[in-house]
MISE-279319 format. One record per residue (C-alpha): x, y, z; residue number from 0. Coordinates in Angstrom, 1 decimal, always signed. Example, Ala and Ser with C-alpha at 12.3 -4.5 7.8 and 13.67 -1.06 7.14 Angstrom:
<sites>
SITE       x       y       z   nr
SITE   +12.3    -4.5    +7.8    0
SITE   +13.7    -1.1    +7.1    1
</sites>
This chain:
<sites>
SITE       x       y       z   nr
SITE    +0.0    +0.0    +0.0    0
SITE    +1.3    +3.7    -1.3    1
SITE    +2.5    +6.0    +1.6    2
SITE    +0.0    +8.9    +1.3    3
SITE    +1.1   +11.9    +3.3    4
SITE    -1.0   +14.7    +4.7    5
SITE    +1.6   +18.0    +5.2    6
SITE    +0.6   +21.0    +6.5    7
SITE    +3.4   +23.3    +6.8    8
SITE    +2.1   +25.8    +8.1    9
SITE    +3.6   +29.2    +9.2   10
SITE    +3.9   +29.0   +13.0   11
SITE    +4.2   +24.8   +13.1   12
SITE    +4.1   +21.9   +11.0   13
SITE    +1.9   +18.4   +11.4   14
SITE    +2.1   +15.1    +9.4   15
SITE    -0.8   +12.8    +9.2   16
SITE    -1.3    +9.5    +7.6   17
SITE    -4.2    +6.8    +6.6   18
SITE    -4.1    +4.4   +10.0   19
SITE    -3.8    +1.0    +7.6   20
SITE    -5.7    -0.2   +11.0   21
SITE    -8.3    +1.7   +11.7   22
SITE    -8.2    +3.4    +7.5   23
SITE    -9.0    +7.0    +9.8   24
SITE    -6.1    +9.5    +9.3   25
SITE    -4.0    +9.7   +12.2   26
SITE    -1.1   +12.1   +13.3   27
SITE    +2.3   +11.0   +13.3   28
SITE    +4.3   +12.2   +15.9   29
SITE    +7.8   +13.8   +15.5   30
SITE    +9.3   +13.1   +18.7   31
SITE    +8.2   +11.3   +21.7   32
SITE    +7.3   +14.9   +23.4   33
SITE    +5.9   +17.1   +20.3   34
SITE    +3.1   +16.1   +17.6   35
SITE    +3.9   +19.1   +15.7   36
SITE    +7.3   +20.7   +14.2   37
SITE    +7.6   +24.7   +14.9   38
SITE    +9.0   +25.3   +11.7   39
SITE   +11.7   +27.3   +12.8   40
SITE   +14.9   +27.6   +11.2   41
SITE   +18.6   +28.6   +12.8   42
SITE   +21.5   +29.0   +10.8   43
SITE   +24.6   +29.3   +13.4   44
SITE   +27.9   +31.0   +13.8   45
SITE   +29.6   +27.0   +13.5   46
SITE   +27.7   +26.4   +10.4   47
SITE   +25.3   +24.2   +12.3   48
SITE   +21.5   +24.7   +10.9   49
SITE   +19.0   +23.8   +13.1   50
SITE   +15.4   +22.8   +13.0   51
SITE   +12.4   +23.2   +15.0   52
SITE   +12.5   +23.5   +19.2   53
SITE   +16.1   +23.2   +19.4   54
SITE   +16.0   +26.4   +16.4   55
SITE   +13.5   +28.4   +19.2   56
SITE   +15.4   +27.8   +22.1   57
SITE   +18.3   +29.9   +20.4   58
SITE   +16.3   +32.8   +19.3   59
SITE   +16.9   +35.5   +21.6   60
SITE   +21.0   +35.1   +21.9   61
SITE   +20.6   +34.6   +17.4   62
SITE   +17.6   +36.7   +16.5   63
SITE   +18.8   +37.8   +12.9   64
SITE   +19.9   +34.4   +12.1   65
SITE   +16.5   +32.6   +13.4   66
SITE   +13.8   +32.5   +10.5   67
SITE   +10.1   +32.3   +11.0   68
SITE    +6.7   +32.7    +9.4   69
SITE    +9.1   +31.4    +5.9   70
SITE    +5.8   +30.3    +4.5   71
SITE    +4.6   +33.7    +4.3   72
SITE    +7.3   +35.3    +2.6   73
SITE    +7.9   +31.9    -0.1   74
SITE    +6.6   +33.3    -3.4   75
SITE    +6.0   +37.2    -2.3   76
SITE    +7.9   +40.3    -4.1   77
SITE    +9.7   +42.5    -1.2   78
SITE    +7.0   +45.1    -1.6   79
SITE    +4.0   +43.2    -1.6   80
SITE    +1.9   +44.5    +1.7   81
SITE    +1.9   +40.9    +3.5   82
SITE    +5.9   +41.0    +3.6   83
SITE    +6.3   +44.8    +4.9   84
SITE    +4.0   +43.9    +7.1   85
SITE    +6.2   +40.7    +8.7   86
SITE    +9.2   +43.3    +7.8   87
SITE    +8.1   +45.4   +10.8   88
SITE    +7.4   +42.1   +13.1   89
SITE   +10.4   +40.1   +12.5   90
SITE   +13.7   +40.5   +13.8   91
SITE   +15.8   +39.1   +10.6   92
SITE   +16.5   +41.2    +7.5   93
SITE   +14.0   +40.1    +4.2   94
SITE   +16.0   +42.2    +1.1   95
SITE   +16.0   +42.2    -1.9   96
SITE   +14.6   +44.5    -5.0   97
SITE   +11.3   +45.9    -5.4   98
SITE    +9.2   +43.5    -7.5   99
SITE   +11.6   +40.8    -7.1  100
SITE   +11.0   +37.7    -4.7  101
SITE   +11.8   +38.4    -0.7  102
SITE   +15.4   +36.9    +0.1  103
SITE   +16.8   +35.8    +3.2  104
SITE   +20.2   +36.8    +4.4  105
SITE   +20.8   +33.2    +6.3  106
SITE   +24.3   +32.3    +6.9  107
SITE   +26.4   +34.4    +4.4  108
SITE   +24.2   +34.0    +1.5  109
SITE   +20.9   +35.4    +0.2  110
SITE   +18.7   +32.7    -0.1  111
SITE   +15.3   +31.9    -1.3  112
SITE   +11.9   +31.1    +1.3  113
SITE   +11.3   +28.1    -0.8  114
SITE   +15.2   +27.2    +0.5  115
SITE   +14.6   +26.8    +4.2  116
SITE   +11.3   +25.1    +3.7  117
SITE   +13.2   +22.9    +2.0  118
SITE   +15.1   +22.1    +5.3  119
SITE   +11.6   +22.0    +7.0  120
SITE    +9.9   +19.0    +4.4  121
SITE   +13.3   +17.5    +4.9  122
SITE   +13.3   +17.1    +8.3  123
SITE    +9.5   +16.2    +8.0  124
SITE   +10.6   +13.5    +5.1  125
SITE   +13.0   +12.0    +7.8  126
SITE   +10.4   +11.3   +10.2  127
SITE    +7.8    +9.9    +7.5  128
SITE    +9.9    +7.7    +6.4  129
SITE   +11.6    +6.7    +9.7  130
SITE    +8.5    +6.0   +11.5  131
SITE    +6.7    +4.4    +8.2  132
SITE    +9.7    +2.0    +6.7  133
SITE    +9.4    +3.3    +3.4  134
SITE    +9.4    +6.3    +1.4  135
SITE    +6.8    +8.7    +0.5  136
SITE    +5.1    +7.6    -2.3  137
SITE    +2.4   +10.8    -2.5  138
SITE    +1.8   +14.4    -0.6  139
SITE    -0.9   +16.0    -0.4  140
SITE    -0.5   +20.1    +1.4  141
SITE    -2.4   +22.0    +2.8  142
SITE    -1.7   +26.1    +1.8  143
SITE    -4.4   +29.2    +2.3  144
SITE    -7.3   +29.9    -0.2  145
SITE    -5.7   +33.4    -0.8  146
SITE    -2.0   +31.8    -1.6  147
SITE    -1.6   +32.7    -5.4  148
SITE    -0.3   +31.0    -7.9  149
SITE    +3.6   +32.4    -7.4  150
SITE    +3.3   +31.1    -3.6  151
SITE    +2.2   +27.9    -4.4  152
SITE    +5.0   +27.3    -7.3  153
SITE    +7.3   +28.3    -4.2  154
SITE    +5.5   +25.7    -2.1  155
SITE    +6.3   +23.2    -5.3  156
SITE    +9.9   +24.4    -5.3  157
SITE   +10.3   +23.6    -2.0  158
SITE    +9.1   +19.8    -1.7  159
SITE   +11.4   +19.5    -5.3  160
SITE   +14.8   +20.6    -3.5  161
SITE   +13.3   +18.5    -0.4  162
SITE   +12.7   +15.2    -3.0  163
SITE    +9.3   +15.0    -1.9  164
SITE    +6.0   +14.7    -4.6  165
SITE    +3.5   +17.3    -4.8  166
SITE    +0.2   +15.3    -6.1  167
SITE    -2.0   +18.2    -4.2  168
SITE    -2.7   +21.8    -2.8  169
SITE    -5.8   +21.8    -0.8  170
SITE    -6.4   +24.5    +0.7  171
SITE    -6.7   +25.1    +4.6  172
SITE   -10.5   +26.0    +4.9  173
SITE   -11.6   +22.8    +3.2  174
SITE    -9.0   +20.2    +4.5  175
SITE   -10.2   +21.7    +8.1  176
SITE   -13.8   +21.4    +7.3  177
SITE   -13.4   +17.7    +6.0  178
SITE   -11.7   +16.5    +9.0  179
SITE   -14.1   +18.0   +11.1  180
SITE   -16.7   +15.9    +9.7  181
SITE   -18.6   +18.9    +9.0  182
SITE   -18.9   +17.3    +4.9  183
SITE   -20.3   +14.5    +5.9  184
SITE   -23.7   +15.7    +7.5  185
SITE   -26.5   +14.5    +6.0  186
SITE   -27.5   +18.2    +5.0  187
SITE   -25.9   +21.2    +3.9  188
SITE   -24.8   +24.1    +6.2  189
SITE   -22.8   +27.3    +5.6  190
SITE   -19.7   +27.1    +7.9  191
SITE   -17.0   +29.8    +9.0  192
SITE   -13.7   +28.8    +9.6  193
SITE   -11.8   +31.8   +11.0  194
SITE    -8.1   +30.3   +11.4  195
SITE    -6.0   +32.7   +13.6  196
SITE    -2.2   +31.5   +12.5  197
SITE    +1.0   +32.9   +13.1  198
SITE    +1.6   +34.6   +10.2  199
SITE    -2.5   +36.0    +9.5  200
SITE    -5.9   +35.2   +10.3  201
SITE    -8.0   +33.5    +7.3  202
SITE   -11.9   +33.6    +6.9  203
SITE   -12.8   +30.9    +5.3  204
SITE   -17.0   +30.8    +4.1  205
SITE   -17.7   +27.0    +2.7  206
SITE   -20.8   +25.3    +2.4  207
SITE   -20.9   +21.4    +3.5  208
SITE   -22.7   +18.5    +3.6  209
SITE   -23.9   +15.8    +1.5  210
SITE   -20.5   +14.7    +0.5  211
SITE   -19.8   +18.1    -0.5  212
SITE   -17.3   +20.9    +0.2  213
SITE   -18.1   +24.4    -1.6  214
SITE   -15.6   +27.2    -1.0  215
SITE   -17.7   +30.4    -1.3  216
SITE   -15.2   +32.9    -0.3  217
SITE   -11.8   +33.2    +1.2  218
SITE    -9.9   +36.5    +2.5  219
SITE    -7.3   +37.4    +5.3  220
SITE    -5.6   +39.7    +7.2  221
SITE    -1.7   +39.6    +7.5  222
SITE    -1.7   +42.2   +10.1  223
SITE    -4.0   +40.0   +12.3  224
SITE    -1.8   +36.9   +13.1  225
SITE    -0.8   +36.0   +16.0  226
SITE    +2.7   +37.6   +16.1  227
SITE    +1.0   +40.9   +15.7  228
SITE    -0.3   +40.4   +19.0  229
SITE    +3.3   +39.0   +20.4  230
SITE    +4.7   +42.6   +19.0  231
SITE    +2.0   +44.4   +20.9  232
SITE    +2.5   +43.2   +24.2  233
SITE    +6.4   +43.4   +23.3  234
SITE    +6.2   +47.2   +22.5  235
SITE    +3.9   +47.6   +25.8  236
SITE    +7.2   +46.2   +28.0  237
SITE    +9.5   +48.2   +25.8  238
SITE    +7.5   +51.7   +26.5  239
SITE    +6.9   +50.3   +30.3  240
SITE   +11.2   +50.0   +30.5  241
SITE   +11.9   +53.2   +29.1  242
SITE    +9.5   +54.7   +31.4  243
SITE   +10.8   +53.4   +34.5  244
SITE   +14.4   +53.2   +33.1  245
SITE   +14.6   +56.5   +30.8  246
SITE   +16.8   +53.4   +28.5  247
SITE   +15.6   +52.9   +25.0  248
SITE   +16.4   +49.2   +23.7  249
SITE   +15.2   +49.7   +20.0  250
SITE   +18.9   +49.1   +19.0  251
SITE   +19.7   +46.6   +21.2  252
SITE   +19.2   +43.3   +19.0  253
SITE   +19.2   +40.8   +22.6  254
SITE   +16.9   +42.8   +24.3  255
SITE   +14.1   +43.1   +21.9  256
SITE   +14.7   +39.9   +21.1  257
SITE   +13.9   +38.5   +25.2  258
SITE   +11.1   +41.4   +24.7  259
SITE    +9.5   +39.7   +22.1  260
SITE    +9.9   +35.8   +23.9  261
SITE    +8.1   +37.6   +26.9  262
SITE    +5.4   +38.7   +24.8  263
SITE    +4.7   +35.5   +23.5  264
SITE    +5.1   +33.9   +27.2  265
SITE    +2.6   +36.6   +28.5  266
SITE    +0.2   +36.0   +25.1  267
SITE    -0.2   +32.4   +26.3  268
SITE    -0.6   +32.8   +29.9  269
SITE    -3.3   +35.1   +29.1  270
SITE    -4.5   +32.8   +27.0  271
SITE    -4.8   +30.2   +29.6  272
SITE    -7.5   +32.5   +32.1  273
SITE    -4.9   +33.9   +33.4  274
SITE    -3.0   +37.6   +34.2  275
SITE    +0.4   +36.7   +32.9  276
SITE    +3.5   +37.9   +35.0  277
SITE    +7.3   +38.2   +33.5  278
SITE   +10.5   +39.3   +34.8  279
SITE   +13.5   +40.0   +32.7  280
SITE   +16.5   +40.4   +35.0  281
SITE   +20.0   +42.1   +33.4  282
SITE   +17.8   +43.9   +30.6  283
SITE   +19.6   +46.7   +30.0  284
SITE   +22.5   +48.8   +32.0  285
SITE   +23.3   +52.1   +32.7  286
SITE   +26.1   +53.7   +34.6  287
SITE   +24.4   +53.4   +37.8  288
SITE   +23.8   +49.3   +37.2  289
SITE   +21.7   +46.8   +35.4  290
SITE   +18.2   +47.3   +34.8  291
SITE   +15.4   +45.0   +35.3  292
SITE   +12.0   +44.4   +34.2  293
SITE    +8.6   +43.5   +35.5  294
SITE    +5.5   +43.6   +34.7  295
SITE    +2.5   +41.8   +34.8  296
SITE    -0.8   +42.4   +32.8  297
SITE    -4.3   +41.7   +33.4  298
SITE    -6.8   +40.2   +30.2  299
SITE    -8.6   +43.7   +30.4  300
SITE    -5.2   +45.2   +29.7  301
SITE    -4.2   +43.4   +26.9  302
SITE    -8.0   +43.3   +25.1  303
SITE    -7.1   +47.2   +25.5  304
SITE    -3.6   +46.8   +23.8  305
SITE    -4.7   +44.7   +20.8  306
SITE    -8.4   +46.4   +20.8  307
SITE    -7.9   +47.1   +16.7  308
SITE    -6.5   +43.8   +16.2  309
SITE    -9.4   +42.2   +17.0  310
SITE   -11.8   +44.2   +15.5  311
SITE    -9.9   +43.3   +12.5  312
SITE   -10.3   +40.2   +12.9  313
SITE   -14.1   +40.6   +12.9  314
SITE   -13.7   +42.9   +10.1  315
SITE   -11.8   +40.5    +8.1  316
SITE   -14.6   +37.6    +8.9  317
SITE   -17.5   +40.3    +7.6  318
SITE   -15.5   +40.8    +4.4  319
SITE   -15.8   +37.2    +3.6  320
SITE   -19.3   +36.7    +4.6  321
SITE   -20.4   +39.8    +2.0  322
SITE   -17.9   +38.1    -0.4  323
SITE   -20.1   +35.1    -0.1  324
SITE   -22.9   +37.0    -0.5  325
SITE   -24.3   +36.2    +3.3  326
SITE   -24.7   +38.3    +6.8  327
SITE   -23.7   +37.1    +9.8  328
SITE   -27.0   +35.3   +10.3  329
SITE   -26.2   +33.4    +7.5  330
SITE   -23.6   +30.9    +9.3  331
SITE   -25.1   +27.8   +10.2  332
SITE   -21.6   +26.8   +12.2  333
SITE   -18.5   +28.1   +12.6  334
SITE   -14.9   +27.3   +14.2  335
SITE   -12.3   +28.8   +15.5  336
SITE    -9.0   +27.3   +15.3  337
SITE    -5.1   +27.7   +15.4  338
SITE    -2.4   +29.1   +18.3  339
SITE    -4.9   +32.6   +18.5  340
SITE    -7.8   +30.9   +19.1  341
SITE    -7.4   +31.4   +22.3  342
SITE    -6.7   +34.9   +22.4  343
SITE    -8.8   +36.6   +25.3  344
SITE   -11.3   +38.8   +23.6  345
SITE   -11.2   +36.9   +20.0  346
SITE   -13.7   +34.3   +20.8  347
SITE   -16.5   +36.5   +22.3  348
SITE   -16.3   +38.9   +19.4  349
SITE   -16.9   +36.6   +16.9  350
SITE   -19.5   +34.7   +19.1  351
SITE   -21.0   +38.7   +19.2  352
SITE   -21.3   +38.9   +15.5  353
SITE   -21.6   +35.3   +14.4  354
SITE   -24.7   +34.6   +16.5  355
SITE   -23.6   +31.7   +18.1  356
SITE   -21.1   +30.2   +19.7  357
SITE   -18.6   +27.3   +17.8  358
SITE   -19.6   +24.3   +16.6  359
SITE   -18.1   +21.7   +19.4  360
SITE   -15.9   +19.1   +18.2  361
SITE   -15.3   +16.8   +21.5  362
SITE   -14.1   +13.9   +19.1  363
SITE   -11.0   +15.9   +18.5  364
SITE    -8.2   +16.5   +20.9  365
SITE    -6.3   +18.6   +19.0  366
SITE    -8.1   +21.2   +16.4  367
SITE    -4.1   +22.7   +15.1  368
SITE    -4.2   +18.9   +13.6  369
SITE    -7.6   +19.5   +11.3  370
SITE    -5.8   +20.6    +8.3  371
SITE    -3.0   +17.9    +7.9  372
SITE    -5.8   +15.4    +9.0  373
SITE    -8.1   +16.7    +6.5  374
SITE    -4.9   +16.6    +3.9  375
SITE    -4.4   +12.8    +4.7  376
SITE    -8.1   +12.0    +4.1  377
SITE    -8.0   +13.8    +0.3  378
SITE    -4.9   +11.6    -0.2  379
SITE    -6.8    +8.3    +0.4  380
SITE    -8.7    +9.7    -2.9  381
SITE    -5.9   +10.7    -5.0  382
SITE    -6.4    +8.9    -8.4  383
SITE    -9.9    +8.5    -7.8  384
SITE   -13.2    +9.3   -10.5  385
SITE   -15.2    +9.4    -7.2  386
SITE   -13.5   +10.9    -4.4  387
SITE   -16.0   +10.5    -1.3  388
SITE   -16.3   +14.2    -0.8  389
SITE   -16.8   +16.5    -3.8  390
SITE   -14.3   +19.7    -3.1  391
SITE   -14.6   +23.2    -5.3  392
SITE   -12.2   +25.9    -4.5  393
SITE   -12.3   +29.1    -5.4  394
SITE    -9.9   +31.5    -7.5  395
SITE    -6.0   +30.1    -7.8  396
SITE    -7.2   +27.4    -5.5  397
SITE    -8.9   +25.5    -8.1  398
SITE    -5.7   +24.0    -9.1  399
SITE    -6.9   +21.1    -6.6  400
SITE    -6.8   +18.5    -9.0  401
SITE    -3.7   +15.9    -9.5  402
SITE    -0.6   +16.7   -11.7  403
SITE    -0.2   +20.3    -9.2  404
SITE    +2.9   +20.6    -9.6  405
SITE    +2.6   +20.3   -13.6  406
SITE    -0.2   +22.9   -13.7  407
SITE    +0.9   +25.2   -11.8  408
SITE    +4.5   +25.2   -13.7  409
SITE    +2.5   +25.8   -16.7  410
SITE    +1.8   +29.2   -15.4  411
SITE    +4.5   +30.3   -13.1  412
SITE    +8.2   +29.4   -13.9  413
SITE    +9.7   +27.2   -11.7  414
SITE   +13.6   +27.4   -10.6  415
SITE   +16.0   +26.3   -13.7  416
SITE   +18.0   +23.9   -13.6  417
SITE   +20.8   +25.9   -12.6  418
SITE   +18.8   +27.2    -9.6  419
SITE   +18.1   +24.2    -8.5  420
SITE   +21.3   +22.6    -8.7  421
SITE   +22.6   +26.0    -6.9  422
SITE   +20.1   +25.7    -4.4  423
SITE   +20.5   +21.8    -3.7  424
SITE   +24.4   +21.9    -3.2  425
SITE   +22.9   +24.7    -0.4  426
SITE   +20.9   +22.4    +1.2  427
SITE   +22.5   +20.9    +4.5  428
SITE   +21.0   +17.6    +6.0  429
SITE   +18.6   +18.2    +8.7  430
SITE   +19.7   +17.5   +12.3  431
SITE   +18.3   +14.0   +13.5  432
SITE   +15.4   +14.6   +15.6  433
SITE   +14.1   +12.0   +18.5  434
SITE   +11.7    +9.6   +17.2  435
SITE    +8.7    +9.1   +18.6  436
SITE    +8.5    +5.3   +20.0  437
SITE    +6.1    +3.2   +18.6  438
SITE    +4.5    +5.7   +16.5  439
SITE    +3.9    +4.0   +13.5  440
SITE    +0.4    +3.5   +12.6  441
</sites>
C-alpha cells in the first residue's frame, strides 16, 4: 500500500498525518516522543550548524537575525507586496532584496530563497515519515491558504522539489479543516466559517458542507491579524513600560528586543490560559548606575485594550468574507475557531457577538491545530480516484486542486532552472536527527 502523506506546513508549526492501515481514519504521526507538531523554525549558526524546529526556538533570543520564522509567508512574495512589509516590521531578521523581485533571506552568508529553508523543513519532515513508516513517501498532499496565489504555491512546489518529496496536491486550509471535522459528511448542507488565527495571518474561510460536498464560497485574510502581531503588541507595551521606569531605549539593542518579544509570546499564552500573565527580565539593560530589570505583569482587560484594533480586524476581516459570499452574519449555520490565536482573550467573544452563536463543538478531537493535515491525509486516500468521497470546489487560484499540481501550476509560473536548482540543492545541509517518537507508527 502507497505511503500517502498529509503535510501541513504551516507558518507558525508543521503536522504530518497518515491513513491508519488499521483503523483506515487519518492519524497524526508524531515527530518526537514529546511534540506532535514541528515549529518550523529555522537557525543558521555561527559554526555552520542549521537547526530545526524546538532546538532552532530555544536559540532565538541570543541569534535573533539568524533565526527564521513565518518562511511560509514570505515563499513566493515580491519585497514590496503589503503581506511582507507587514512581517518586515514584526520580525527580527532582514527580508531584502529588490522591489518587484521575490523576498530573500540573508541566512548564513548567503541570500537565499523562502522556498530554501522550507526545503530544510519538508526534509526534516521526510526524515520522520519515512523513519517511522519503513518506506518512502510515495504521494503528498499540502495544505496552503485559499488566498495563496499562484507564485506562492510554485514556491510551495519548489520547495518539496529541492526536499525530494512529490507534490500530487494543494488543498487549501478551509476545506481540509472542514473535512476532518466531519462537517462534509452531515446529511444536510450548512454554511460554515472557519476563522483560522495562525501565526503569520488570520483566514476567513465561508464553505458550504454536507452531503458529500465541500463548496468554498469565499476566502480572504488579514496579514496584520496573526498572531505575532499580538506577540509585537505586548512586546512594545514592555519596551515603552522600561523606558518609562528606566529612561533606556532598547530599539537598538538586538538581545533585548529579542527576550522582549519571547516575553510577549510567554505573556500572550498565559493570558490565554484564564490567566493575568507575569514576566521578569533580569539584566535587561544597563546604565552607569547598574543593570536594569523588568517586570510587569498584565491583566486580560489590559491586553484586550492593547490589541483592541486587532481584534476588530479580525471581525472585520470575517465580515469581508461573509459579504464576499454573498451572506450576513446570520447566514452561518456553524463556525470554528482554530489555530495558536484561538485562544486569544477577547477573539472568541467577538466573533460569538457577531456570528450569533457560539462554535460548533468538536469533543471527538483533541487537538483542532491537527484538522488541516488530517483533513490533507483523508483527500490523499482519494488521489487517483473518478469518485473521491467528498466532492471539493475551491475558489480562485485554488482551483488548481486537481492531481498533476505541480505540472499545472509550472504551466503558469516558472519554476527554478535547472541551474537554480542545482545551486540551491548543493545549499541544502542535511537536517539535524530529531528524536523519534517510539512506537508511532500506525
Amino acid at each position: 500500500m502507497a505511503n500517502v502523506l498529509g503535510i501541513d506546513l504551516g507558518s507558525t508549526y508543521a503536522c504530518l498525518a497518515i491513513l491508519d492501515k488499521t483503523t483506515q481514519n487519518p492519524c497524526v504521526l508524531p515527530m518526537t516522543e514529546n511534540e506532535r507538531r514541528l515549529p518550523t523554525v529555522v537557525a543558521f549558526c555561527a559554526n555552520g550548524e542549521v537547526l530545526l524546529g524546538s532546538s532552532a526556538q530555544r536559540q532565538a533570543i541570543t541569534n535573533a537575525g539568524q533565526t527564521f520564522s513565518q518562511i511560509r509567508n514570505l515563499a513566493g512574495q515580491p519585497l514590496d507586496a503589503p503581506a511582507v512589509q507587514v512581517l518586515r516590521a514584526q520580525l527580527p531578521f532582514a527580508v531584502q532584496g529588490e522591489a518587484g523581485d521575490e523576498a530573500r533571506l540573508l541566512a548564513g552568508d548567503e541570500a537565499r530563497s523562502p522556498a530554501e529553508l522550507l526545503a530544510l523543513q519538508l526534509l526534516a519532515l521526510k526524515v520522520v515519515a519515512t523513519d517511522q513508516l519503513g518506506g518512502r513517501v510515495d504521494r503528498a498532499v499540502y495544505t496552503v491558504p485559499s488566498t495563496f496565489t499562484l507564485a506562492q504555491r510554485r514556491a510551495l512546489c519548489d520547495a518539496a522539489r529541492l526536499a525530494e518529496l512529490p507534490v500530487d496536491c494543494l488543498l487549501s486550509d478551509g476545506a481540509a479543516i472542514a473535512l476532518a471535522s466531519g462537517l462534509c459528511d452531515a446529511e444536510s448542507q450548512k454554511v460554515v466559517a472557519i476563522v483560522d488565527a495562525g501565526g503569520g495571518r488570520l483566514q476567513a474561510s465561508i464553505l458550504r458542507c454536507g452531503q458529500s460536498k465541500c463548496t468554498t464560497l469565499a476566502a480572504l485574510e488579514d496579514a496584520a491579524a496573526g498572531g505575532t502581531a499580538y506577540t509585537q503588541r505586548l512586546a512594545d507595551h514592555l519596551r515603552e513600560e522600561f523606558l518609562r521606569q528606566h529612561a533606556i531605549a532598547l530599539e537598538d539593542d538586538p538581545v533585548a528586543m529579542a527576550r522582549l518579544r519571547d516575553a510577549g509570546e510567554r505573556l500572550k499564552r498565559q493570558l490565554a490560559d484564564g490567566k493575568d500573565g507575569e514576566i521578569s527580565l533580569p539584566f535587561l539593560s544597563a546604565d552607569a548606575q547598574g543593570p536594569k530589570h523588568l517586570a510587569s505583569a498584565i491583566s486580560r482587560s489590559t491586553f484586550e485594550s492593547l490589541c483592541a484594533s486587532l481584534l476588530e480586524r479580525s471581525v472585520a476581516t470575517v465580515d469581508a468574507a461573509l459579504r464576499q459570499a454573498g451572506l450576513r452574519q446570520q447566514g452561518v449555520d456553524a463556525w470554528l475557531l482554530v489555530g495558536g490565536g484561538a485562544t486569544l482573550p477577547g477573539l472568541r467573544q467577538r466573533l460569538e457577538q457577531r456570528l450569533q452563536q457560539p462554535p460548533t463543538p468538536l469533543d471527538h478531537l483533541a487537538h483542532l491545530d491537527e484538522l488541516a493535515a488530517l483533513g490533507a491525509a483523508r483527500v490523499g486516500t482519494w488521489l487517483g480516484s473518478e469518485a473521491p468521497a467528498i466532492a471539493i470546489t475551491e475558489v480562485g487560484d485554488a482551483k488548481l486542486y486537481a492531481g498533476k499540481v505541480a505540472q499545472r501550476i509550472s504551466e503558469q509560473v516558472a519554476p527554478l532552472s535547472d541551474e537554480e536548482f542545482a545551486a540551491a540543492r548543493h545549499r541544502l545541509a542535511p537536517p539535524p536527527p530529531l528524536p523519534l517518537a517510539a512506537d508511532a507508527t500506525p
